[in-house]
Steps between C-alpha positions, in 0.01 A plus 500: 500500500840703426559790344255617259326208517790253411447122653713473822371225704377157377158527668579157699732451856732345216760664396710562114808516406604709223872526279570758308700660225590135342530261374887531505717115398678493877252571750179444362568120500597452833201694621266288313709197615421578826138614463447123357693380802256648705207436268430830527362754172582842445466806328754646208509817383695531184689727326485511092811507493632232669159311385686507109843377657365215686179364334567152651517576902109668385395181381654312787297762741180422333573158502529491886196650515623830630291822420614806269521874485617728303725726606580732211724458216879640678345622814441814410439661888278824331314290264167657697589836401497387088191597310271195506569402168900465573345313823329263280781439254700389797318242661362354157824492379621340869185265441586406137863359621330288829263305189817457239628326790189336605202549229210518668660597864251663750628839602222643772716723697710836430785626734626816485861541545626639862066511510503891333143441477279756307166515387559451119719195562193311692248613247722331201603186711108471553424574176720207347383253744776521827410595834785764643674216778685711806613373775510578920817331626825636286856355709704727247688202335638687221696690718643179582491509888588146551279142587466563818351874499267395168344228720463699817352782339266293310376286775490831698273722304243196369163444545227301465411527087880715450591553145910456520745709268772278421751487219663166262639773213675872492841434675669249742224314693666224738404723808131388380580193357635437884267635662236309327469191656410598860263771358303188330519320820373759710231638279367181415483402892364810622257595165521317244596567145249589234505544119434807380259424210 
C-alpha cells in the first residue's frame, strides 16, 4: 500500500508501467508504437484537457488494450485540498471527456497529480468507482534527465510487483521515448510486465 492507502504495487513479481499527463499528438504515439513492439500493455493517466484535444490517440489506447486513469481535468497539483464537491466535479468532468472519446471506456484508477494525495481525494475517487493508482519507482523524466539516466534509475530502484511513474504527455518526452526500449527489455526479462486492471 502507498500513501493513505493508495495502490502502489501490483500484488504479483510483475511489474506496470504507467504514462502520464497525456495523451499529447507527438509522443504518445511513439510510446504506444513501441509498447506494441514489445507487446507489452500499459497504464495512461489522462489529463481532461488534453483528453478534449486528442479524442482519437484515447480510442487508439483503448484499442490496444492499454488501461486508463484519470488524472484530473488540467492537472491541477492541489486538487486534494478542494472541498469534495469541487473534487468530484473534476474527475467526473475528466471522466465525461475519456467516454466522448470512447463511450463506454473503463476508467478504474485515479492519479493524483505530482501524487498530493489527501484524504478527501481517495474518498471521492472511491466513491465514483477508481482506485487511487501510486507508484514506487519515479526516474524523474519530466525533468528530462536524458535515456540513459531514465533507464538506469528505473531498472535501479524496481522490484518485484513495482508500480513505474513514467510520462507520454506534459512537455518534451524523447529522453523517455529513448529510454524506453531497454526499460521493456529489462523489465520484461527480469519481472515481467503486468496490466494493471
Amino acid at each position: 500500500m502507498g500513501p493513505l492507502g493508495t495502490k502502489r504495487t501490483t500484488g504479483t513479481k510483475r511489474v506496470a508501467l504507467t504514462f502520464d499527463d497525456g495523451p499529447h499528438p507527438e509522443w504518445t504515439p511513439k510510446i504506444l508504437d513501441q509498447l506494441r513492439a514489445a507487446r507489452v500493455r500499459a497504464t495512461f493517466c489522462l489529463v481532461g484537457t488534453e483528453v478534449r484535444k486528442y479524442p482519437a490517440l484515447v480510442a487508439r489506447i483503448v484499442r490496444e488494450g492499454h488501461t486508463l486513469c484519470n488524472h484530473t481535468w488540467h492537472h491541477e497539483l492541489d486538487l486534494g485540498t478542494k472541498p469534495p464537491a469541487e473534487i468530484k466535479a473534476n474527475l467526473e468532468a475528466t471522466n465525461r471527456e475519456i467516454r466522448k472519446a470512447v463511450p463506454g471506456a473503463k476508467i478504474k484508477f485515479f492519479r493524483h497529480p505530482g501524487g498530493k494525495w489527501t484524504p478527501a481525494a481517495i474518498a471521492v475517487a472511491r466513491d465514483l468507482g477508481m482506485i487511487s493508482l501510486d507508484w514506487d519507482v519515479d526516474p524523474q523524466d519530466w525533468a528530462k534527465p536524458g535515456a540513459k539516466a531514465v533507464h538506469d534509475r528505473v531498472i535501479g530502484a524496481v522490484r518485484p510487483g513495482s508500480i513505474v511513474l513514467l510520462h507520454d504527455g506534459g512537455g518534451d518526452r524523447s529522453g523517455t521515448l529513448g529510454a524506453c526500449p531497454a526499460v521493456l527489455r529489462d523489465l520484461k526479462r527480469r519481472y515481467g510486465i503486468t496490466l494493471l486492471r
